[in-house]
C-alpha positions in Angstrom: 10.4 -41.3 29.4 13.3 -39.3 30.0 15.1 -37.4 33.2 12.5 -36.7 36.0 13.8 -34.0 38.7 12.1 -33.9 41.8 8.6 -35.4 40.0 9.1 -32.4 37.2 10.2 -32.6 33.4 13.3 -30.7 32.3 12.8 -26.6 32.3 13.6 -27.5 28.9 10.8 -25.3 25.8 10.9 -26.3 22.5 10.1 -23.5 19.7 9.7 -23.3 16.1 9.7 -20.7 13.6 7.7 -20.9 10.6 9.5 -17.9 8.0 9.2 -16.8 4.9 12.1 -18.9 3.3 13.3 -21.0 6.4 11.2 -23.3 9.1 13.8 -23.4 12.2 13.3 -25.7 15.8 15.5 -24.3 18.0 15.4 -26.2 22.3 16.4 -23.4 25.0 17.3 -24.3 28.4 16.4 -21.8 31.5 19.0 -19.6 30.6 17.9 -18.7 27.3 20.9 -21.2 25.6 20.3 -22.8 22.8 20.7 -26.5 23.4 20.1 -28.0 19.8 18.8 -26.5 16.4 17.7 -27.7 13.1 16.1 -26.0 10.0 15.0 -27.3 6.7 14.4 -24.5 3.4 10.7 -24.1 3.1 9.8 -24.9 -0.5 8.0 -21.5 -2.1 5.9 -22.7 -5.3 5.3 -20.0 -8.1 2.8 -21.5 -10.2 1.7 -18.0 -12.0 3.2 -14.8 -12.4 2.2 -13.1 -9.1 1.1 -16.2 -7.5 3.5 -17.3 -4.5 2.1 -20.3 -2.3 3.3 -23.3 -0.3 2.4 -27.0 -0.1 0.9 -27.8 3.0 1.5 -31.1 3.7 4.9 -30.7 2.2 5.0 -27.5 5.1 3.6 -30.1 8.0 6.5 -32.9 7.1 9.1 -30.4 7.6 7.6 -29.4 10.6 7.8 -32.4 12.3 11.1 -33.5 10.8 12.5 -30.2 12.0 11.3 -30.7 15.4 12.1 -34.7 15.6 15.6 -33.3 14.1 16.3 -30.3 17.2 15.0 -32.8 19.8 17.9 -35.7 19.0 20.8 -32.7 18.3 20.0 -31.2 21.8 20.6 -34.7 23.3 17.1 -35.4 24.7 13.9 -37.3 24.9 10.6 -35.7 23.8 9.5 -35.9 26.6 11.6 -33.8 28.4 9.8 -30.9 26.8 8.3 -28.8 29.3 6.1 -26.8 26.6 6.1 -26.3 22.3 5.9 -23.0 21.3 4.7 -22.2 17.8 6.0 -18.9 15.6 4.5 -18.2 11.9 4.9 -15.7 8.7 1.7 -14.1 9.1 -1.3 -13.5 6.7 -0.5 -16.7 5.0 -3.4 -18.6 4.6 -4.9 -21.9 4.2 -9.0 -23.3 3.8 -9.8 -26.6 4.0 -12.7 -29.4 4.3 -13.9 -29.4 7.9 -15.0 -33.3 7.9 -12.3 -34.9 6.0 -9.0 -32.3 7.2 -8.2 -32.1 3.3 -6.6 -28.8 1.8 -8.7 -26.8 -0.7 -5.6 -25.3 -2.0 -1.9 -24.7 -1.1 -1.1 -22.2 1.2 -1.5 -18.6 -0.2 1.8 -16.6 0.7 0.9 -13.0 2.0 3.8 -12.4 -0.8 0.8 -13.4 -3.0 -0.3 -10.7 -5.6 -3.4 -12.9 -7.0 -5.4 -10.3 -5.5 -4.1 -6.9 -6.5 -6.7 -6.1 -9.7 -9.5 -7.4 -6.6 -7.3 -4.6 -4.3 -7.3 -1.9 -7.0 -10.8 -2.0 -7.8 -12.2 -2.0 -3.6 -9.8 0.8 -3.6 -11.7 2.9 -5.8 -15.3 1.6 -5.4 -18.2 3.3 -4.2 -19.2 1.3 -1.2 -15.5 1.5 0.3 -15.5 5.8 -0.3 -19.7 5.1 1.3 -17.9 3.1 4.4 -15.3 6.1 4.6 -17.8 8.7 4.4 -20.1 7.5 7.1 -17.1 6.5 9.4 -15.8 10.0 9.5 -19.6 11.4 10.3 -19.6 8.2 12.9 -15.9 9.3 14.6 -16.9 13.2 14.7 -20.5 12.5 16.6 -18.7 9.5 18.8 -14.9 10.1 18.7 -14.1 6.6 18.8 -11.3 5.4 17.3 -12.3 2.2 15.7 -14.3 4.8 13.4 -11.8 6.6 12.3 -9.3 3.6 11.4 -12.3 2.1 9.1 -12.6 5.7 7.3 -9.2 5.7 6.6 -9.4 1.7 5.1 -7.6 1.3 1.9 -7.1 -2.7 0.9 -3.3 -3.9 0.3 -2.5 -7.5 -1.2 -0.4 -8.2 1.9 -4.2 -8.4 3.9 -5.5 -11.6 3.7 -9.2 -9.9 3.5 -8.8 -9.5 -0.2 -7.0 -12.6 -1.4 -9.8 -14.7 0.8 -12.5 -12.9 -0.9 -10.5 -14.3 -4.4 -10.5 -17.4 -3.1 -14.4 -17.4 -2.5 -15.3 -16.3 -5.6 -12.8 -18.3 -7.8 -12.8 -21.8 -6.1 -16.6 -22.8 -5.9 -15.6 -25.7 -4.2 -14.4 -23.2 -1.2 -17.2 -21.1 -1.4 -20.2 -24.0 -1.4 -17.8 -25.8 1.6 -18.2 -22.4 3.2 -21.8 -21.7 2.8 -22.4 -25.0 4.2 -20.3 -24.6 7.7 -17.8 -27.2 5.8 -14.8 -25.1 5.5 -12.0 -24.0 7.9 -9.8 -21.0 8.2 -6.5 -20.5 9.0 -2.8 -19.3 9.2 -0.2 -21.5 9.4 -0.2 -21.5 13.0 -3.4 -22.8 12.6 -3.2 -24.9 10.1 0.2 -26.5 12.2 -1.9 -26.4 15.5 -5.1 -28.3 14.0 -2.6 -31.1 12.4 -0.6 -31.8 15.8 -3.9 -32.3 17.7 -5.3 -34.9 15.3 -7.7 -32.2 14.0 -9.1 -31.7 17.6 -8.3 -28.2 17.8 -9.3 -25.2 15.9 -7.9 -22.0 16.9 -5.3 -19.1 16.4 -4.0 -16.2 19.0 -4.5 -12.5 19.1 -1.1 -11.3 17.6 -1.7 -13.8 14.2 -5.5 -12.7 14.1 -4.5 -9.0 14.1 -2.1 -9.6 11.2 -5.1 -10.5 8.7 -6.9 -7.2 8.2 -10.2 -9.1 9.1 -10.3 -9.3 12.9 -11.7 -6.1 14.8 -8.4 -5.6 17.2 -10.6 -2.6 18.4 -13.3 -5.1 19.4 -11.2 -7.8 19.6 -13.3 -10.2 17.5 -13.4 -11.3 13.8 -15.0 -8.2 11.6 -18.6 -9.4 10.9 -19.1 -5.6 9.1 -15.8 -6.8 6.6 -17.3 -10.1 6.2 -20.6 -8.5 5.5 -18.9 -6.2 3.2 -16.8 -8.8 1.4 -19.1 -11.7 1.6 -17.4 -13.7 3.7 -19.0 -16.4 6.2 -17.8 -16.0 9.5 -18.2 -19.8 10.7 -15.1 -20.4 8.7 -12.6 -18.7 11.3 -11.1 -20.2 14.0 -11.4 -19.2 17.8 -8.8 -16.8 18.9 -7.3 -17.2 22.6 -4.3 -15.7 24.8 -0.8 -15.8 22.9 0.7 -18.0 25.8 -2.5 -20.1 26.4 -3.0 -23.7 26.8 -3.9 -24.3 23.3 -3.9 -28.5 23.8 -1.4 -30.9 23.4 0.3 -32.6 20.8 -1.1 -36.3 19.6 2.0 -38.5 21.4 1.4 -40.6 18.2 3.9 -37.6 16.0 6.4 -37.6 18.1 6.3 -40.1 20.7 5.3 -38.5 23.7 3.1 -35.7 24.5 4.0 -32.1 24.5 2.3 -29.0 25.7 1.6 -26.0 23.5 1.9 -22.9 25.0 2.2 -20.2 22.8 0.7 -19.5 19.0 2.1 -16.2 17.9 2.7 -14.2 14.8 6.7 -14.1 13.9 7.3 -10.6 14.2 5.6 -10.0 17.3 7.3 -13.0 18.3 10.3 -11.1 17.6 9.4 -8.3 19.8 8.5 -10.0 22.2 11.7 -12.3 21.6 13.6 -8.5 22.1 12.1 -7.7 25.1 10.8 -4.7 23.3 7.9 -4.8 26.8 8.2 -0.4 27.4 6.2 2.1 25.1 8.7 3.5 22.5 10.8 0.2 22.2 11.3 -0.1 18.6 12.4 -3.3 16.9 13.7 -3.4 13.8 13.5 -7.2 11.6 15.7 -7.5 8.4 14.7 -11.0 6.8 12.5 -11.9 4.1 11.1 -8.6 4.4 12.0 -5.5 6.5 9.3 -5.0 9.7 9.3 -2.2 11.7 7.4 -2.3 15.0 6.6 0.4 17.9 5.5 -0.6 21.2 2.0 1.2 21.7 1.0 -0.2 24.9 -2.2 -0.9 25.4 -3.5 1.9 23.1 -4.1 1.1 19.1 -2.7 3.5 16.4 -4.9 4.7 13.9 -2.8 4.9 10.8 -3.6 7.6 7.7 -0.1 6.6 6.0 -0.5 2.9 6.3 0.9 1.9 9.3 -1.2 -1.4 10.4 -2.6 -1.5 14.1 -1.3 -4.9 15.7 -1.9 -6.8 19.0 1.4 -7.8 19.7 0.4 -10.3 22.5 -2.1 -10.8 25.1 -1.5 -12.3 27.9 -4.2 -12.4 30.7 -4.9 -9.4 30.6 -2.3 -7.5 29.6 -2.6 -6.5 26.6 -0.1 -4.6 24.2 -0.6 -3.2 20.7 2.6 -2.3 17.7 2.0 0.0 14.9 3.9 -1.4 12.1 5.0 -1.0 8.7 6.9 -3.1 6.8 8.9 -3.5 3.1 8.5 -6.8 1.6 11.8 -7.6 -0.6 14.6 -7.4 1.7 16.3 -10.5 1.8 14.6 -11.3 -1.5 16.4 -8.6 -3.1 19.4 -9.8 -1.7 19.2 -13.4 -2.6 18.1 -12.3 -6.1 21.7 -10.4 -6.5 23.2 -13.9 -5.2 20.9 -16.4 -8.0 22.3 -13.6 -10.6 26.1 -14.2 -9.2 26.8 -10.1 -8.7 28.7 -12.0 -5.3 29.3 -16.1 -4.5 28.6 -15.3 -0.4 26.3 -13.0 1.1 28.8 -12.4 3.6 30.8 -10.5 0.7 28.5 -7.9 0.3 29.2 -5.8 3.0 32.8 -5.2 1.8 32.0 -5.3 -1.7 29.5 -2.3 -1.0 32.6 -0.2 1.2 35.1 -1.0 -1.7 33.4 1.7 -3.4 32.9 5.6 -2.3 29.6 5.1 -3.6 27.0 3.8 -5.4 28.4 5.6 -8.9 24.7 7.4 -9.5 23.3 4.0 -9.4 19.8 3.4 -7.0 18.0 -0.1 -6.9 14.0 0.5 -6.4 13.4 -3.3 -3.8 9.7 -3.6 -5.0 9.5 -7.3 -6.9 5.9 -7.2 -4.5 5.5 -3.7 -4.4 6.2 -1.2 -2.3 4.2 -0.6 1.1 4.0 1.9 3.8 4.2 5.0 3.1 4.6 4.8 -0.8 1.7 1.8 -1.0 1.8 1.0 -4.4 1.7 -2.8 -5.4 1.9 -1.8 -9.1 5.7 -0.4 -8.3 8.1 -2.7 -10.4 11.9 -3.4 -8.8 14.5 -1.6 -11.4 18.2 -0.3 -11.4 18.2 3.1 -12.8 21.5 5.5 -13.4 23.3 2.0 -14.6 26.4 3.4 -17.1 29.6 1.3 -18.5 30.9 1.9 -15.7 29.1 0.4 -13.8 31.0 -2.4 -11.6 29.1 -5.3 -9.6 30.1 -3.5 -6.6 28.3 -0.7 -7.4 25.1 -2.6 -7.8 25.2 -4.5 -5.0 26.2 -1.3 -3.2 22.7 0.2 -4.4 20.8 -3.2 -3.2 21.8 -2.7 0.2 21.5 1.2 0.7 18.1 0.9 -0.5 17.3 -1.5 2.3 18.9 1.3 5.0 16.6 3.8 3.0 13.7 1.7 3.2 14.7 2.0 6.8 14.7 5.4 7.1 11.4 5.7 5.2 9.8 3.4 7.6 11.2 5.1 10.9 9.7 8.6 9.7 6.5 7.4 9.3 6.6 6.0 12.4 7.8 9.0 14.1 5.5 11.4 12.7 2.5 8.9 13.0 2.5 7.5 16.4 4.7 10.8 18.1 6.0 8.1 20.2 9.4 9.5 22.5 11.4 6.6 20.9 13.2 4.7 23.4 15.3 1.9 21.8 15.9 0.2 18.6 16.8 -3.3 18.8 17.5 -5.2 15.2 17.5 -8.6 14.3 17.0 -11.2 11.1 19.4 -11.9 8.3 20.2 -8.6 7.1 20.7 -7.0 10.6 24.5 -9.2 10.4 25.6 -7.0 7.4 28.0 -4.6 8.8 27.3 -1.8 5.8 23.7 -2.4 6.3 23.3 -1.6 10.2 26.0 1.1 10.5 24.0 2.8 7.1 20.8 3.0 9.1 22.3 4.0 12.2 23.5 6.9 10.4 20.3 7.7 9.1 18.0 7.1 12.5 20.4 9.3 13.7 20.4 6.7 16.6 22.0 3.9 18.3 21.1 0.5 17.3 21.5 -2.1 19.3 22.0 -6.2 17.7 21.2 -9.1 20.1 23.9 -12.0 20.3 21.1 -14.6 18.2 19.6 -12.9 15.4 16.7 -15.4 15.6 14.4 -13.7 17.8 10.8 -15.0 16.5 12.2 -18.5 17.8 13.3 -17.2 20.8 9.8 -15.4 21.5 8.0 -18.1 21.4 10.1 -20.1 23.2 9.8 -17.2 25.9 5.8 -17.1 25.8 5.6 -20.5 26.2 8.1 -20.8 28.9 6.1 -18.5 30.9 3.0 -20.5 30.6 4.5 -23.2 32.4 6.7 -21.8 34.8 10.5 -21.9 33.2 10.8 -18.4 33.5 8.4 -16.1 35.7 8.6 -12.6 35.1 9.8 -10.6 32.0 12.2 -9.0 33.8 13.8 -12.3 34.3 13.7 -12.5 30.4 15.5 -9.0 30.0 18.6 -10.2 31.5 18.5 -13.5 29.6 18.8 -11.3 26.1 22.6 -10.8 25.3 23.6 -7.7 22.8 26.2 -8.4 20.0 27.0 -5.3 19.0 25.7 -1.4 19.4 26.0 0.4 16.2 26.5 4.4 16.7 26.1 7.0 14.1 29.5 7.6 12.7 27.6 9.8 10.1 25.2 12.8 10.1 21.9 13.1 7.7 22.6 15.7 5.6 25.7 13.4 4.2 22.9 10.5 2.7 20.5 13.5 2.1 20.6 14.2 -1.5 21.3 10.2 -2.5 18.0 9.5 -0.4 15.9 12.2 -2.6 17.5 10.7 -5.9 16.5 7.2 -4.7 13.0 8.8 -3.7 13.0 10.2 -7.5 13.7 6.6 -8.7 11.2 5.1 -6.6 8.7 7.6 -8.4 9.8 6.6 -11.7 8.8 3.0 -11.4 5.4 4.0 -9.5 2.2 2.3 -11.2 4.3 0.6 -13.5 1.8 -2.9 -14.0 -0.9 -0.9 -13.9 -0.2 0.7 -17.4 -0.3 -1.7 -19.8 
């Protein structure tokens, strides 16, 4: 059964992250080492143009290959495992057959863009401008805030509200299963959670509810007025508990021994949490799949008018603390497309590729292959080069593919700043992108502000690992976690705005030129 010490199991957590494009199991010791890893590429289906899902039992036999994989590199029996935490991509959704534990469908990828004519048309009906109307009459008479955030509602395709809604009235098998109290709903942390207890658990956490646009984080509850509005049953959601809760344990049947779970919890709150990003005005900053961009609110929600989304980031107890966020969706992807066309043969080139060049020769890259969010919100914006001349080398290109993910950067931290008037207090960066030298010193320059890179860029995994550890006693305080979390490297500004100011308002021309652009034919 493994080492016992002193009638205890090894202060040993395991934690797996459930991205975009990856599914990682990493095992930490007390000290916040990593003690052995495995990973496994997560297999993204395209079936139709705009349709991005995943297999979901193809999804749960990574999972527990992944885990079964960590568990033998670290050196260690299962049961060993003091607690399992569990970190997800968020507003990625599943339905399926309450009796039997089948899938409807594949996952539906909050990438997903099935729903944008759905989005468009919500936008611009007559019942949302109706629910706008009577909110602002509701938030002048009352002054609450919940008011005011549902007069300022506008859909996006990244909510899961919308996409669900297609689901229901395009799969009549989902929508009779529903009607009839025979359907369940979840994330993948749900979906993950349901599978390792034998279907004996049905439930999600507060920081992945928040991330779907249907739960009420103002009332802390699933919207019954959006599932009224949308038509939507309400006995298809799951339960929502703590983030570090005692959400069951796993069936010893899957891996051969009982383990604990401790923590469900969306990936990039996971990563803030993973930061130590704990004060008001902690900023984190995650370049991966997509870019993310989170403020600590404290206990206090922001209402958004530029489309900054009000998140729980965790609850634990009762503490409670809230993010305002805003994200870009093709970071990485941008990236990664530049690699499939061979413009470089590592990614680890680009960064000198981009400073073998004084600049980007007139050439901007619009990163919108899923459209372009907060502030611009447009999921008709198509990806394009523009300025490109004979000239043109490959370094130039991929030059212009990585500044626009510092200006996407920039665009993102002055909506935050002007939104949420929030002193900032630190930026901490992590994901893929945050090890490309060009990228990070770039936005430095334009925050005008330090940036500071943690030693492991995997910070979701290390969250959860943390939330979970303090469930069970590993570590007990979070100040106990801010000395575990080791910086890599501080980037300074080495440059001053007005030096990027005219190439940001060019690119901010280009991203006008390819505004709307599905929309017009």
């Amino acid at each position: 059964m493994g080492s016992v010490r002193n009638g205890f199991r090894d202060r040993l957590v395991l934690a797996v992250d459930v991205g975009s494009t990856v599914l990682r199991c990493h095992v930490y010791d007390r000290t916040g080492e990593c003690r052995g890893s495995a990973e496994d590429k997560i297999k993204v289906l395209y079936p139709r143009h705009g349709f991005v899902e995943i297999d979901p039992e193809e999804l749960w036999k990574q999972f527990v290959a992944v885990v079964k994989e960590a568990v033998k590199d670290a050196g260690i029996q299962i049961s060993q495992v003091a607690a399992l935490g569990i970190a997800t991509q968020r507003a990625t959704f599943i339905n399926w057959n309450k009796k039997t534990g089948e899938p409807f469908h594949n996952f539906i990828s909050w990438q997903d863009l099935r729903a944008a004519e759905l989005v468009n048309s919500w936008n611009r009906s007559l019942l949302l401008k109706t629910v706008h109307g009577s909110c602002k009459c509701l938030h002048f008479f009352t002054r609450r805030k919940r008011f005011l955030a549902a007069s300022l509602i506008n859909f996006t395709t990244q909510h899961v509200s919308l996409r669900l809604a297609w689901v229901l009235q395009n799969m009549p098998e989902v929508r009779q299963a529903a009607e009839e109290g025979n359907c369940c709903f979840g994330t993948i942390d749900t979906w993950l959670l349901y599978k390792l207890t034998n279907g004996a658990v049905h439930a999600t956490d507060y920081s992945n509810a928040s991330g779907t646009a249907i739960f009420d984080p103002y009332l802390m509850s699933w919207s019954s007025f959006l599932c009224s509005m949308l038509s939507i049953p309400l006995c298809i959601f799951p339960r929502v508990e703590d983030t570090s809760y005692s959400f069951g344990v796993v069936d010893p049947d899957i891996f051969g021994a009982p383990v604990p779970i401790r923590a469900l919890v969306a990936d990039q709150q996971a990563a803030m949490f993973g930061q130590c990003c704990f004060d008001v005005g902690d900023v984190k900053l995650t370049m991966g799949t997509g870019t993310f961009m989170a403020i600590n609110t404290g206990n206090t929600l922001h209402t958004s008018i530029a489309g900054l989304y009000p998140l729980v980031g965790w609850k634990i107890g009762n503490e409670l603390v809230c993010l305002a966020e805003g994200n870009a969706s093709d970071t990485g992807t941008a990236i990664k497309w530049a690699h499939d066309l061979k413009l470089f043969t590592d990614i680890t080139e680009t960064a000198g590729m981009a400073r073998s060049v004084p600049d980007c020769g007139g050439i901007y890259f619009v990163p919108s292959f899923t459209g372009l969010q907060a502030p611009v919100n447009d999921p008709y914006a198509c990806a394009s080069f523009m300025g490109l001349k004979p000239s043109t080398t490959k370094s130039h290109l991929v030059r212009a593919i990585l500044e626009s993910v510092a200006f996407r950067n920039k665009q993102l931290l002055d909506t935050v700043l002007s939104e949420t008037s929030i002193p900032i207090s630190q930026i901490r960066a992590d994901g893929g992108v945050s090890n490309n030298g060009f990228v990070m010193q770039m936005t430095a320059d334009l925050f005008g502000q330090t940036i500071d890179k943690p030693k492991h860029t995997d910070m979701s995994s290390l969250g959860a690992a943390f939330l979970a550890g303090l469930a069970v006693g590993v570590w007990s305080s979070k100040e106990e976690l801010k000395k575990l979390r080791q910086t890599d490297v501080m980037f300074e500004p080495q440059a001053k705005w007005k030096d990027y100011e005219a190439n940001m308002k060019s690119w901010e021309l280009a991203l006008q030129r390819c505004s709307n652009w599905y929309n017009d034919f």
